[in-house]
C-alpha positions as CSV (number, residue, x, y, z in Angstrom):
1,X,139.8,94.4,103.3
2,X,139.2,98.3,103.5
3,X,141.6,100.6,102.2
4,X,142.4,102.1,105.6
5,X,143.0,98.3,106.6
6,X,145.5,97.7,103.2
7,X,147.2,101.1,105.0
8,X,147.8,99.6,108.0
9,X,149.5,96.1,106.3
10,X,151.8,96.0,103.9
11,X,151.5,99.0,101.7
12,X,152.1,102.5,102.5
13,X,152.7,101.4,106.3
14,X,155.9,99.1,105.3
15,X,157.1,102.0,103.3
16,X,156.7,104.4,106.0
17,X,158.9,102.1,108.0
18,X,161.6,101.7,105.6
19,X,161.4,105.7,105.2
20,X,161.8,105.9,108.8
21,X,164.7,103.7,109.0
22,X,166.3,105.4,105.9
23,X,165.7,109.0,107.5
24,X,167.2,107.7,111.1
25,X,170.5,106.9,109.1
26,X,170.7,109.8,107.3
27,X,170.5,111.8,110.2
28,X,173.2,110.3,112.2
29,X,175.5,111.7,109.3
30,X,177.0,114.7,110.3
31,X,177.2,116.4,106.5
32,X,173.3,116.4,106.1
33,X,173.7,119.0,109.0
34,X,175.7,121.3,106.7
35,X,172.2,122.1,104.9
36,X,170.2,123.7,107.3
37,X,167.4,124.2,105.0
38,X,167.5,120.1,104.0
39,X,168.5,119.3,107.6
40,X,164.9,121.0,108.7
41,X,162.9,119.2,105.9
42,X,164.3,115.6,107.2
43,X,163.9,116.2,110.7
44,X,160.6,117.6,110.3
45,X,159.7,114.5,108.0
46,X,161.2,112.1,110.8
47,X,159.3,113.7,113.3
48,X,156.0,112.7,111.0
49,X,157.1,109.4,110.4
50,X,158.3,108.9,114.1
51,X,154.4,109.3,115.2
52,X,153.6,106.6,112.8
53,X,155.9,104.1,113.6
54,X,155.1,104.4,117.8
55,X,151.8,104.0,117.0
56,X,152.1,100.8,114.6
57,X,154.5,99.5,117.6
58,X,152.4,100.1,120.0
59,X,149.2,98.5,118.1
60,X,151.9,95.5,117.3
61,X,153.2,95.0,121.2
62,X,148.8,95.0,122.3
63,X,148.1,92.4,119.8
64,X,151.2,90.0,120.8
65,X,150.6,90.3,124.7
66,X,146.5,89.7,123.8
67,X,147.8,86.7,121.8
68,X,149.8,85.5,124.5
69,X,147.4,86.4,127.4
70,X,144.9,84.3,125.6
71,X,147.1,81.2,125.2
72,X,147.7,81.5,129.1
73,X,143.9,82.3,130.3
74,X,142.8,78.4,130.4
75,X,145.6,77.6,132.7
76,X,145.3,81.1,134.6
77,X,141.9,82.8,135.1
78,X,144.1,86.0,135.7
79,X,145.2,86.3,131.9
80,X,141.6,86.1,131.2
81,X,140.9,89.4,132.8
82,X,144.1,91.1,130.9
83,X,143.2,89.8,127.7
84,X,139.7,91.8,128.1
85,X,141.5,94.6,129.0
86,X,144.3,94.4,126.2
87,X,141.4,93.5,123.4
88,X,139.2,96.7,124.9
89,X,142.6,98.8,124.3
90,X,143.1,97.4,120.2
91,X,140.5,99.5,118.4
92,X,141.7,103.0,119.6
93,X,145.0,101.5,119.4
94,X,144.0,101.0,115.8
95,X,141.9,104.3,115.3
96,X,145.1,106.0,116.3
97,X,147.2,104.7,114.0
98,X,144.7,105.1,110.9
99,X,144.8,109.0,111.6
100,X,148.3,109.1,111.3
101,X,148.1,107.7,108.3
102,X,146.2,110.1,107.1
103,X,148.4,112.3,104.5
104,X,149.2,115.8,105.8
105,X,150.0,118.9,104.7
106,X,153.3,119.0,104.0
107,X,153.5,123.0,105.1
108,X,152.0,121.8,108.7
109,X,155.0,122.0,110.6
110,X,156.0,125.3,108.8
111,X,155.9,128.7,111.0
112,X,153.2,131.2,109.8
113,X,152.4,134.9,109.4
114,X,148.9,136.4,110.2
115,X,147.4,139.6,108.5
116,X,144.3,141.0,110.5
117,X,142.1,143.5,109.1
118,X,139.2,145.6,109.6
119,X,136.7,145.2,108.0
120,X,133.1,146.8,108.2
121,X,132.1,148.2,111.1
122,X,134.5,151.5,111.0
123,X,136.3,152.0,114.0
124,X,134.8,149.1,116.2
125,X,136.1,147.0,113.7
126,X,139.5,148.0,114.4
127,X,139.2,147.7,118.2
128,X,137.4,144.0,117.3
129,X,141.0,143.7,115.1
130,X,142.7,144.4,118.5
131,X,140.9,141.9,120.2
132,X,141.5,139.4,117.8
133,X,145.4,140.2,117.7
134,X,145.5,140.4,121.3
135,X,143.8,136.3,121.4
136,X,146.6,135.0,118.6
137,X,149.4,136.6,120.8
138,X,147.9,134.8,124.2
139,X,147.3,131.3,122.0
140,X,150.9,131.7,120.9
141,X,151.9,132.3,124.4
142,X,149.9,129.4,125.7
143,X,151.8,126.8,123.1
144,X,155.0,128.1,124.0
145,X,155.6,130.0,120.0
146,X,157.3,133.5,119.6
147,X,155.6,135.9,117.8
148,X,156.8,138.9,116.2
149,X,155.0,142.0,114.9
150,X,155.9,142.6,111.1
151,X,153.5,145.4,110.7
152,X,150.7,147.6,112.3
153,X,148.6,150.2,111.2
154,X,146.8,151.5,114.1
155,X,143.4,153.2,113.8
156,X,142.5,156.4,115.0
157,X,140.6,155.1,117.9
158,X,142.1,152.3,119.3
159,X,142.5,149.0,117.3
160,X,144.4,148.1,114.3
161,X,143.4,149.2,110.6
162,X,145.9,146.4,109.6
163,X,148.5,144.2,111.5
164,X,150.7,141.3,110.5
165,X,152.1,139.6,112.8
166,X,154.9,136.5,112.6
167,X,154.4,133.1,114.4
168,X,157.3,130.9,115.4
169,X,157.0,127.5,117.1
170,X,159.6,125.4,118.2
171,X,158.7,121.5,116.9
172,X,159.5,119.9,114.3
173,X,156.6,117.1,114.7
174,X,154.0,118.6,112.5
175,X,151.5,117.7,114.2
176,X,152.1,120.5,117.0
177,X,153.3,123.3,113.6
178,X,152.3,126.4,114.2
179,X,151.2,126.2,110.4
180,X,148.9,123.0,111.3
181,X,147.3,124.8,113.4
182,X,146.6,128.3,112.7
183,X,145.9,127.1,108.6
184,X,142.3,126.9,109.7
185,X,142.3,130.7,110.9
186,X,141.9,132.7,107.5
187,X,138.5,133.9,106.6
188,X,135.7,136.6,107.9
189,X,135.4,136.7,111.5
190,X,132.2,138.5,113.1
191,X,131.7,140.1,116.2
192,X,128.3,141.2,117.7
193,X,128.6,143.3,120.8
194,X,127.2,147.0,122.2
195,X,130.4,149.4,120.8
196,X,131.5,151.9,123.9
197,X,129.9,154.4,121.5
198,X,126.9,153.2,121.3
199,X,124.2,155.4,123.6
200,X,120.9,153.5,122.9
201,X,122.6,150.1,123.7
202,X,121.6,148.7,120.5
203,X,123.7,145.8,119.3
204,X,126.3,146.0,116.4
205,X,127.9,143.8,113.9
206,X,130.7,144.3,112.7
207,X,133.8,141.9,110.8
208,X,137.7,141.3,110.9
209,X,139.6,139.6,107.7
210,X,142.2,137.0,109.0
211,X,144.7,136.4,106.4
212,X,147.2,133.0,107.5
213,X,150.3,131.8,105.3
214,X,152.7,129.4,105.9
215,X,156.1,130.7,106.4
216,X,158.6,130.0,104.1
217,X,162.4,128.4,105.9
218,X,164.7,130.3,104.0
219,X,164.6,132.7,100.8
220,X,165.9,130.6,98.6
221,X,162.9,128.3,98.7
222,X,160.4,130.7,96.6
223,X,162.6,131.7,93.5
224,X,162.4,135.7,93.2
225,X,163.9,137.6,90.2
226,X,164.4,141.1,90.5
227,X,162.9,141.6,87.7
228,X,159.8,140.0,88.8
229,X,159.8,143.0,91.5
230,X,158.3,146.7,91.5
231,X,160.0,148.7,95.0
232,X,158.6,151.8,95.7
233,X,159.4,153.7,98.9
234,X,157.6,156.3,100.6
235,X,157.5,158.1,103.9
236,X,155.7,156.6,107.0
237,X,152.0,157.7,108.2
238,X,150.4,157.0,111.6
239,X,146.4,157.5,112.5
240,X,145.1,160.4,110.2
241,X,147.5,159.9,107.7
242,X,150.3,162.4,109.4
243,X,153.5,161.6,108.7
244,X,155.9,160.2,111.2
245,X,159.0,160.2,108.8
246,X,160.8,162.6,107.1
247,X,162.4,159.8,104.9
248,X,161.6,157.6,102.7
249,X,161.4,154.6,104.9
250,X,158.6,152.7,104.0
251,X,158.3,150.1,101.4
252,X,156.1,148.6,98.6
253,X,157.0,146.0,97.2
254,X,154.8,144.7,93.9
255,X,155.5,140.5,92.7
256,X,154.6,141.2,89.3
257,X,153.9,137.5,88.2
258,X,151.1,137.3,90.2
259,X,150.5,140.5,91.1
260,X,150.7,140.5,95.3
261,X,151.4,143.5,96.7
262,X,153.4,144.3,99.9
263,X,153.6,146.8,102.1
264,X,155.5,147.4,105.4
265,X,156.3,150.8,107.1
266,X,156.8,149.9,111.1
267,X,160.7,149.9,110.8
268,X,162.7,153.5,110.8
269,X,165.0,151.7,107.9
270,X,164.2,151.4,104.6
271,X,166.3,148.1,104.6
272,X,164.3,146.4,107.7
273,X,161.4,147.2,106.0
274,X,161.8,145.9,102.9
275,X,163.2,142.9,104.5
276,X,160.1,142.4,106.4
277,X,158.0,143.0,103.1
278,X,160.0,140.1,101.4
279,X,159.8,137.9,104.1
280,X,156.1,138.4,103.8
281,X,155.7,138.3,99.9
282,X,157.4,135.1,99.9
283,X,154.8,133.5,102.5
284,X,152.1,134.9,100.0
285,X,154.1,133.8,97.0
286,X,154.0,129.9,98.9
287,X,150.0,130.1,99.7
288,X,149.6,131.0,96.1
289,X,151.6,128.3,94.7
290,X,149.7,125.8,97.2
291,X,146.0,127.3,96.3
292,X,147.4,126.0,92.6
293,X,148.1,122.7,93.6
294,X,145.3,122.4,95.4
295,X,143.1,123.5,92.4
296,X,144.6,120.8,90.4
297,X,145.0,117.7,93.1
298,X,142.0,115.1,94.1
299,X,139.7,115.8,96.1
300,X,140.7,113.8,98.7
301,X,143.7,116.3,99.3
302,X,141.8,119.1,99.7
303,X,140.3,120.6,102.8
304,X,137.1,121.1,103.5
305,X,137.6,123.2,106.3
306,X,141.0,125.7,105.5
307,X,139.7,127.8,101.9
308,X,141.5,130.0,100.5
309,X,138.3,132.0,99.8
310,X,139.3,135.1,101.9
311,X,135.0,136.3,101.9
312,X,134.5,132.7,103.7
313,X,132.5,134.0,107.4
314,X,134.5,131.4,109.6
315,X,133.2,132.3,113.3
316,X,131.2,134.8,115.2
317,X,131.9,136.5,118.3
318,X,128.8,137.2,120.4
319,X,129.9,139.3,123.4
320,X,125.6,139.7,124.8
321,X,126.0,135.9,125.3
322,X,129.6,135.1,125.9
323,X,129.1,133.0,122.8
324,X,131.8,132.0,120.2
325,X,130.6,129.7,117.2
326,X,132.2,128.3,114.3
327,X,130.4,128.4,111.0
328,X,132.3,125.6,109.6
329,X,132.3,122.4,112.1
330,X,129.5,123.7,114.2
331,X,131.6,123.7,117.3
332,X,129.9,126.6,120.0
333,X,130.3,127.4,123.5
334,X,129.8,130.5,125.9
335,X,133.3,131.0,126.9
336,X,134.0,133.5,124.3
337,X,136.4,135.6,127.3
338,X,138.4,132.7,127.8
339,X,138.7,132.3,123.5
340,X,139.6,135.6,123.4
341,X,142.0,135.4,126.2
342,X,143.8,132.7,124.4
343,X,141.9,129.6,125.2
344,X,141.6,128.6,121.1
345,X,142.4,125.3,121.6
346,X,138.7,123.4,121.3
347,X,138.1,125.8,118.5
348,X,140.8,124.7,116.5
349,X,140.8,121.4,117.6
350,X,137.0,121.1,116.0
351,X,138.5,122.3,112.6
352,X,141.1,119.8,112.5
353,X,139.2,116.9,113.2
354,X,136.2,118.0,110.7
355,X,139.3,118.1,108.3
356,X,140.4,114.5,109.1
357,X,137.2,113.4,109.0
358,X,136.2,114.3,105.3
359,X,139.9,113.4,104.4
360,X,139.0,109.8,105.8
361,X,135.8,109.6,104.0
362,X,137.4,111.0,100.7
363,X,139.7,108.0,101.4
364,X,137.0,105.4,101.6
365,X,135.5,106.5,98.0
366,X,138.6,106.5,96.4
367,X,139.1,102.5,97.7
368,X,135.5,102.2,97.0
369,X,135.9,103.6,93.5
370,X,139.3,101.5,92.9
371,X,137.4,98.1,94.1
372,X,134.4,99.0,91.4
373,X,137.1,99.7,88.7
């Protein structure tokens, strides 16, 4: 028996049932509801497990009616025919269910915050920022998420220096998280295209950093002492540096521990701003203590695709050829309007399936490894 098999029998599998029936009574009691914050973490946990469980039923319900079709078929030629079809319908029946039980990130069903930034490239990097803002926003749109702009620094001509920008969904199955999804986002993006500047037509390249966090659910989560915190406050500058203040509105805010530093200046109040720059320090605070845990787990629950290595060139953007391709899983097509109109979906969906796929196969050595041992 393979280890994906022993996950589908008796093991983990039974224990995600009983989990499921534990979590189903919890949540019919009314004082669980009284913690938000715990309330969240069960539901979005049921939700996981719920996934699970339809597919094991479903798998279960296939191989009783094949079982039963099969027992009819020499007295009816009929069941003969739906047993073909039932056995044809078993092994994606099965495939389904082994990829759910494929351990996930816990923070996938978590909201997230985006930082874009340009990078080389001067000012055709910021307008390539703005494109790339302008493509999280439509995504967003498309899966039915709010967004929220934390902070922007617009550049001089056109674009974004800088922009953060906060993604809600509204699931709790983490599976559709806005976290799960746009994880596989942060890195160097790369764009290749003739800038409006350019006389000679000559084509440029030039680069966009794409930071992604998960968001944390309430503040009490990430434990923050004052003392851990450095606030200064300045006035507010737009494009050239003039000021567009005359208090001191804007906010940096320094974790000293680990030495992230925020800064957030789109607000007129000093307060909105520095709750803004704490809402976003604690999302870095969480990736850091993740990118810890992650250092010291297996392998098998790290990702191949999502780094944390912020100099990582993810995709390129090829505007000459309508071309967008990802560095990581190979994936390329030549609808790079319709990506940057929104249409991210395929793109994504290649990461996460690249990222199942080694998770799977770190799976099999670690059975392999335990059956040599």
């Amino acid at each position: 028996m393979t280890e994906i098999e022993a996950r589908e029998g008796t093991g983990p599998l039974e224990a995600i049932l009983q989990e499921h029936e534990q979590l189903q009574k919890r949540l019919a009691d009314p004082s669980v509801h009284a913690d938000q914050l715990l309330a969240r973490r069960l539901n979005r946990r049921y939700a996981e497990l719920d996934r699970v469980v339809g597919a094991h039923r479903e798998l279960q319900a296939l191989r009783e009616d094949l079982e039963a079709a099969r027992e009819l078929a020499p007295e009816a030629p009929e069941f003969a025919a739906e047993a073909e079809q039932l056995q044809a319908r078993i092994d994606p029946a099965r495939e389904r269910l082994r990829r759910l039980l494929i351990p996930r990130d816990p923070d996938d069903a978590r909201d997230a915050i985006l930082e874009i930034k340009a990078g080389e490239g001067g000012a055709e990097a910021a307008l390539f920022a703005g494109d790339l803002l302008r493509m999280y926003l439509r995504f967003a749109e498309s899966q039915g998420w709010k967004t929220e702009v934390l902070s922007d620094t617009p550049a001089d001509l056109g674009g974004h220096k800088d922009v953060q920008i906060a993604v809600k969904g509204r699931s709790q199955d983490p599976a559709e998280g806005v976290w799960a999804k746009l994880k596989y986002e942060g890195g160097v993006h790369r764009v290749q295209r003739v800038p409006a500047t350019e006389s000679q037509g000559r084509i440029h390249t030039s680069a966009a950093g794409v930071l992604a966090f998960p968001e944390v659910d309430a503040p009490e989560e990430v434990e923050i002492t004052q003392n851990d915190l450095k606030i200064d406050v300045y006035r507010s500058s737009g494009p050239g540096g003039q000021s567009v203040n005359t208090t001191d509105s804007a906010v940096r805010i320094t974790h000293l521990p680990t030495g992230i530093v925020v800064a957030m200046q789109n607000e007129k109040s000093q307060l909105q701003n520095k709750d803004a720059a704490m809402r976003v320090l604690r999302a870095r605070i969480l990736a850091h203590q993740q990118e810890q845990l992650d250092a010291e787990a297996s392998q098998a629950r790290r990702s191949q695709v999502r780094t944390m290595d912020r100099s990582e060139r993810v995709r390129t953007y090829n505007f000459p050829e309508n071309r967008i391709a990802d560095h990581r899983t190979g994936y390329k097509a030549y609808n790079l309007d319709a990506v940057l109109d929104g249409a991210l979906g395929p793109v994504i969906e290649s990461a996460i399936e690249l990222d199942e796929q080694h998770r799977l196969q770190q799976i099999g050595q670690g059975a392999g490894a335990q059956e040599l041992g």
